[in-house]
N, C-alpha and C positions, 0 to 999 in steps of 0.2 A: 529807348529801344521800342522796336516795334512786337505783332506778335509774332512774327517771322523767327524774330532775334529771340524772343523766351523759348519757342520753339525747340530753337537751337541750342539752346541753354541746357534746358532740362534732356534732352538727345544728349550732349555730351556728357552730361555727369553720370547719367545712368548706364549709358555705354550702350542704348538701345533704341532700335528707331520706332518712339512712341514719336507720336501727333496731337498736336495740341489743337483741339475742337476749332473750327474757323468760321463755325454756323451758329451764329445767336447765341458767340463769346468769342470776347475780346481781353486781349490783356496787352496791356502798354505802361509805359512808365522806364524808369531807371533800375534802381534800387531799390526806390520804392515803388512797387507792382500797382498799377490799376484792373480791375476784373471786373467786365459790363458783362452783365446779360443783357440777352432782347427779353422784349415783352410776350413772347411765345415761350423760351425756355423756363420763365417763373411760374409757367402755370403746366407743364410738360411735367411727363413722370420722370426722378428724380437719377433713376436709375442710368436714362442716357446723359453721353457724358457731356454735351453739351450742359443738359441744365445742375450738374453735380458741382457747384460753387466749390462744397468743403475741399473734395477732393483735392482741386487744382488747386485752394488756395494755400491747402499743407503742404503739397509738392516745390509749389513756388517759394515756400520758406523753408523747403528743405533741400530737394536737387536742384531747386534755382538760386538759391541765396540772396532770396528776396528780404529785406529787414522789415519791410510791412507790407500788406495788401490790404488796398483801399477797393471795398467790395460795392459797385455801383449797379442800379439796372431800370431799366423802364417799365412801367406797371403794365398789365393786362388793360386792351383794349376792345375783350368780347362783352357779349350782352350782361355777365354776372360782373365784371369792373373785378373790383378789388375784395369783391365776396368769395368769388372763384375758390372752390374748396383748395384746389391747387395750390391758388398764391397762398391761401391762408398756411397753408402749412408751409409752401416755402417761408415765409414773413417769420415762422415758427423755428424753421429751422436758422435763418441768417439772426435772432434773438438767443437763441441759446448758444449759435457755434460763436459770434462774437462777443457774448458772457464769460465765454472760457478759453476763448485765446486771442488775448489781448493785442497780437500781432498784426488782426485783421479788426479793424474799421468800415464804418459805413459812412457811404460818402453825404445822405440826406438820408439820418436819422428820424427824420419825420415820415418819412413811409411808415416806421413801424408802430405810427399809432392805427393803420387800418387793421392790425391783428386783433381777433378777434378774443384771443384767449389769454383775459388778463389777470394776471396772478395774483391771488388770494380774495379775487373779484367775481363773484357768481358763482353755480355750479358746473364744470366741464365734466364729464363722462366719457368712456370708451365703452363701445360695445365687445360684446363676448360670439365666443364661437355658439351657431345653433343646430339645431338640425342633426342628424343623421350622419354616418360616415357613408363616405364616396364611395362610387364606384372603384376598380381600380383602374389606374390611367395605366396608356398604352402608350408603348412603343420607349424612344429614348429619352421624354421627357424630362425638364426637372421637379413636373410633380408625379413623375414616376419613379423619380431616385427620393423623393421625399417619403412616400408611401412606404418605400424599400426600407429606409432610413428609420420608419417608426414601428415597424410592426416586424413583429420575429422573422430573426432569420442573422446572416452570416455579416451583413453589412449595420444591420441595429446591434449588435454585439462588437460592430469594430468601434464604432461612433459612442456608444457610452465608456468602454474601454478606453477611448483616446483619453478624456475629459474626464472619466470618473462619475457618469451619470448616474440616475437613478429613474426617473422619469422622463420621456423623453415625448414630445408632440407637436404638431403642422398646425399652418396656417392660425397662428394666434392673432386676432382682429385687433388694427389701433385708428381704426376711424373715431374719431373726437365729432364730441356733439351736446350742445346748449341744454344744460338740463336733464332732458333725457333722451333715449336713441330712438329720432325716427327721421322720416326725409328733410320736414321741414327744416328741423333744426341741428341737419349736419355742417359742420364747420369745416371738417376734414374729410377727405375722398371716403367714402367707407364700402363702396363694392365688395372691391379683391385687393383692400388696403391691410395686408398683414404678414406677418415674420411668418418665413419658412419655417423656421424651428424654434421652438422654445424647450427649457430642460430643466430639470432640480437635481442636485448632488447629493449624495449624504449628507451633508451639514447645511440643506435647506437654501443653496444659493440659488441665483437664479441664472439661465444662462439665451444668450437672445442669439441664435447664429443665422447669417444669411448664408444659402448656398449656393454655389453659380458652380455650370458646370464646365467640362473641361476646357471646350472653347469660347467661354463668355468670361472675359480679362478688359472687366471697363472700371476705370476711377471712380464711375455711379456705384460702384458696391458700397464705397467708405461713405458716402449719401446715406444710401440707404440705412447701411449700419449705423449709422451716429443718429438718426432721425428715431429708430426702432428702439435704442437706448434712452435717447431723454425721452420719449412716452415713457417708457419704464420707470426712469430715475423720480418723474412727475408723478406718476401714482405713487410711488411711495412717498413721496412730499407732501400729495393730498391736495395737488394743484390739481390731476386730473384724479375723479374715481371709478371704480367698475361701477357699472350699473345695473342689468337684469342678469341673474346668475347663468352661466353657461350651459348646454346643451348636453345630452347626454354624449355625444361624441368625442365631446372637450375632455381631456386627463389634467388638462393646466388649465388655470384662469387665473384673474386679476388680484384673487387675494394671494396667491402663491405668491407673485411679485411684491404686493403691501407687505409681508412677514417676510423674504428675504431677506437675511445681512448683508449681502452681498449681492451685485451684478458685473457678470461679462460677457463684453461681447465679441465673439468669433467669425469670419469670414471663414467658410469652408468650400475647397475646389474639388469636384468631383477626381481630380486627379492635376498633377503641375502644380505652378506654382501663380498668383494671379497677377494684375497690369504692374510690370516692373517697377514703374513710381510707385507703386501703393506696397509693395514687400521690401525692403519694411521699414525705410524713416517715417513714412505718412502715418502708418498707426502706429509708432513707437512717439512719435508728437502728440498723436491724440489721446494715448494712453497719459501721457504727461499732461495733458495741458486740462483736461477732464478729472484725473486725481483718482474718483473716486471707482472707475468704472478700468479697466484691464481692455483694451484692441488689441485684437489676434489675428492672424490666419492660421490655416494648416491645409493640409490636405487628407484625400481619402484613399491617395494612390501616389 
């Protein structure tokens, strides 16, 4: 089969005309799925759907009926190589998603000695929120429904109510970094690398949701979501740790996540429902194949 034919695969089972990225991803194979990236989408933000591996390779084991995917790609050929905070984290992400679901393999296993973040090997740190609270954003933004989302009013009382929250807060930072947080020695993008929302329940969980709003329905969410959970699941393992305490703006930091019993993570659409592959086999596999962490959606309309 070409990628024509998967195309046409996963269109028919879902009974919806999704499209299957044709730019710097390929899938081929039978039965058993092959999935290449280019050497552009391993170091691209994770969220377009082009460089979103996970996503496509749950859809293909679930509305394609793929029995394995064998996940292939070409390294980054800009001035940083294989240092690329990008790739490092993608290298980050294809180590953990194929830890835990056995279905997907890597075709040259040996890339992932260029990862830089090796377990129980040195010390890795995330940075914390700092600074001041923002202005407020304008217009229809989604960090103007985030804003809306954390601070009183009609729609922060629907949002703890769904979930049963107690605390609820933006923009939690998971840039990863050697030792301690500064430019040198960042490993992971750390700009504006951070979870829309993060939240604590009455019984001290922890909860990590990304938001998209009504018309942003891309397979990168389950990327992103799964990416923002093992940082989480790793601090509490002590693979990665917080590092200078959070800012006064911060209501959650790093150790709320170390003392959770619990993590889940939720995909929330400002309204509808999000990319028809992705509701709901692809996180009803992730939730299974993960164990220990719950993949959701819902909506806020």
């Amino acid at each position: 089969m070409n990628h024509q034919d998967w195309q046409e695969r996963l269109r028919n089972a879902c009974a919806k005309e999704v499209r299957l990225p044709s730019k710097h991803l390929t899938v081929t194979g039978a039965v058993d799925a092959r999935l290449h990236l280019s050497g552009r989408a391993v170091c691209e933000n994770m969220q377009h759907d082009w460089a979103a591996f996970e996503g496509w390779a749950l859809a293909l084991l679930t509305w394609g009926g793929a029995s394995s995917v064998t996940l292939a790609w070409d390294e980054p050929e800009g001035a940083q190589g294989v240092a690329d905070p990008h790739y490092q984290r993608f290298l980050y992400r294809v180590e953990r998603f194929c830890a835990l679901v056995p279905e997907v393999r890597i075709e040259d296993a040996n890339k992932l000695q260029a990862l830089r973040v090796h377990r129980h090997l040195g010390r890795f740190v995330v940075n914390a929120a700092q600074g001041k609270e923002t202005a407020e954003p304008q217009g229809q933004s989604e960090a103007a429904l985030e804003k809306k989302l954390t601070t009183p009013g009609a729609l922060h009382d629907k949002l703890k109510a769904m979930f049963l929250l107690d605390k609820v807060d933006r923009q939690f930072p998971v840039g990863v970094f050697e030792g301690k947080v500064s430019r040198a020695t960042t490993i992971f993008p750390r700009a504006k690398s951070a979870i829309d929302l993060v939240a604590t329940d009455s019984a001290d969980h922890f909860w990590v949701i990304e938001l998209k709003l009504k018309d942003n329905r891309k397979v990168g969410a389950v990327s992103e979501l799964f990416f923002y959970a093992m940082v989480l699941q790793d601090l509490q393992r002590g693979v990665l740790q917080g590092d200078k305490p959070a800012g006064a703006r911060a209501l959650l930091n790093p150790t709320h996540v170390v003392t959770a019993p619990k993590l889940h993570a939720r995909l929330l659409m400002e309204a509808g429902r999000p990319h028809p592959l992705v509701a709901d086999k692809v996180l009803d596999l992730l939730t299974k194949r993960v164990g220990t962490i719950d993949f959701a959606w819902a909506s806020l309309a």
